[in-house]
C-alpha positions, -999 to +999 in steps of 0.1 A: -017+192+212+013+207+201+045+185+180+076+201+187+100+197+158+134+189+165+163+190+138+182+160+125+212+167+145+192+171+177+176+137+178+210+121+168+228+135+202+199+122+220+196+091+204+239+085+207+239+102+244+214+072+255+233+046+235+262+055+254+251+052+288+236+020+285+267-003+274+282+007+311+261-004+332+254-037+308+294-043+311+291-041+350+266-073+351+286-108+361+270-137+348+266-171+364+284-199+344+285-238+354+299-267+337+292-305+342+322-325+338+321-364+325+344-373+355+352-356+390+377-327+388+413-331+398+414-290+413+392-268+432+400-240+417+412-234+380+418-203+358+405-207+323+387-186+297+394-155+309+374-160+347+382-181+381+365-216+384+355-234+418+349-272+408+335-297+436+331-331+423+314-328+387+308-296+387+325-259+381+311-227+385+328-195+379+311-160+377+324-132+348+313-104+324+298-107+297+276-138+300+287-153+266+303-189+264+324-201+235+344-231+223+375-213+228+364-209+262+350-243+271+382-264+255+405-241+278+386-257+305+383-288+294+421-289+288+427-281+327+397-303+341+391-329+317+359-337+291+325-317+296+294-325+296+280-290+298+293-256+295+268-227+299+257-193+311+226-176+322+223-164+286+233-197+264+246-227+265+268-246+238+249-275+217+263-309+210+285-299+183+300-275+199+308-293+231+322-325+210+343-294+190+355-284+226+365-320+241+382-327+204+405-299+206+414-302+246+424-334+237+439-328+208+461-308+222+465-331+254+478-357+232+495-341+208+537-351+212+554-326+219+584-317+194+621-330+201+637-293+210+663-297+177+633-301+153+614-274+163+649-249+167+660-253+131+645-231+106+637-243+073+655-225+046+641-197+024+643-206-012+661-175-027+645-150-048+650-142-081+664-110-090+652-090-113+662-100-154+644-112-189+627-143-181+615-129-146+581-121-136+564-102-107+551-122-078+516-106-083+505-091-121+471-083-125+467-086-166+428-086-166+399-059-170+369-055-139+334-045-143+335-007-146+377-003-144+394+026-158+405+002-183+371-006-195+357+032-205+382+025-236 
C-alpha cells in the first residue's frame, strides 16, 4: 500500500474548506425551547430574547437558532410573562442559580421607580480641568520599570 504525501498547505485547504461548510448547515437547525412559568401567562404570544413565544397556561414554547439559553434571555421573558420556573432548550437548560439570577433581575427592573423626568434631564457638572502649569501632573504617568523593558537592559 501506497501513502501519498501531501504538503502542509494542501491539508490546510482541506481541513478549512470542510470547516467551512459545516457551520451552514449547523446555523440552519431551529431548536425547540419551553419554559414553565410559576403562574399562568397574561399573553399568548410574546417576543423576547431574540425568538416568538406561544404561552398557554404555564407554559411557553418558542422555536429559534442556535439552541443556546441564557440569563439575558430568560429575564427578558420573565420580565414580559412573569417568574419561571424553567427555561430550557434541547441542548441545556439553566440551573437554579441562574434561574433565581433571571427572576431577580426581571423584577428588579419591574420594580425599580422610574426617575421624575427633571432628575434624569439634568446633567451633572464636569469638574474643570486643570490646565497645564508647575504644580500639574498628567492624568496617567507611568514612573516604574517592567520585566524585560527597554528601561531595564541599562
Amino acid at each position: 500500500m501506497r501513502r501519498v504525501m501531501r504538503s502542509p498547505l494542501t491539508s490546510a485547504a482541506i481541513l478549512c474548506a470542510a470547516l467551512a461548510a459545516a457551520p451552514a448547515g449547523a446555523q440552519d437547525r431551529r431548536y425547540a425551547y419551553e419554559v414553565e412559568l410559576a403562574a399562568a401567562a397574561q399573553r399568548a404570544t410574546v417576543r423576547a430574547g431574540g425568538v416568538e413565544w406561544t404561552c398557554s397556561g404555564t407554559r411557553c414554547t418558542a422555536e429559534g437558532r442556535g439552541g443556546a439559553v441564557s440569563v439575558r434571555g430568560c429575564s427578558e421573558l420573565a420580565r414580559a410573562v412573569g417568574p419561571i420556573r424553567r427555561y430550557a432548550s434541547e441542548i441545556r437548560s439553566l440551573g437554579e442559580k441562574e434561574l433565581a439570577e433571571c427572576n431577580q433581575a426581571a423584577t428588579a427592573t419591574a420594580a425599580a421607580p422610574s426617575a421624575p423626568p427633571a432628575a434624569a434631564a439634568a446633567p451633572k457638572a464636569a469638574a474643570p480641568k486643570p490646565t497645564a502649569g508647575p504644580g500639574v501632573t498628567a492624568e496617567m504617568t507611568y514612573t516604574g520599570v517592567w520585566p524585560g523593558g527597554r528601561e531595564a537592559k541599562q
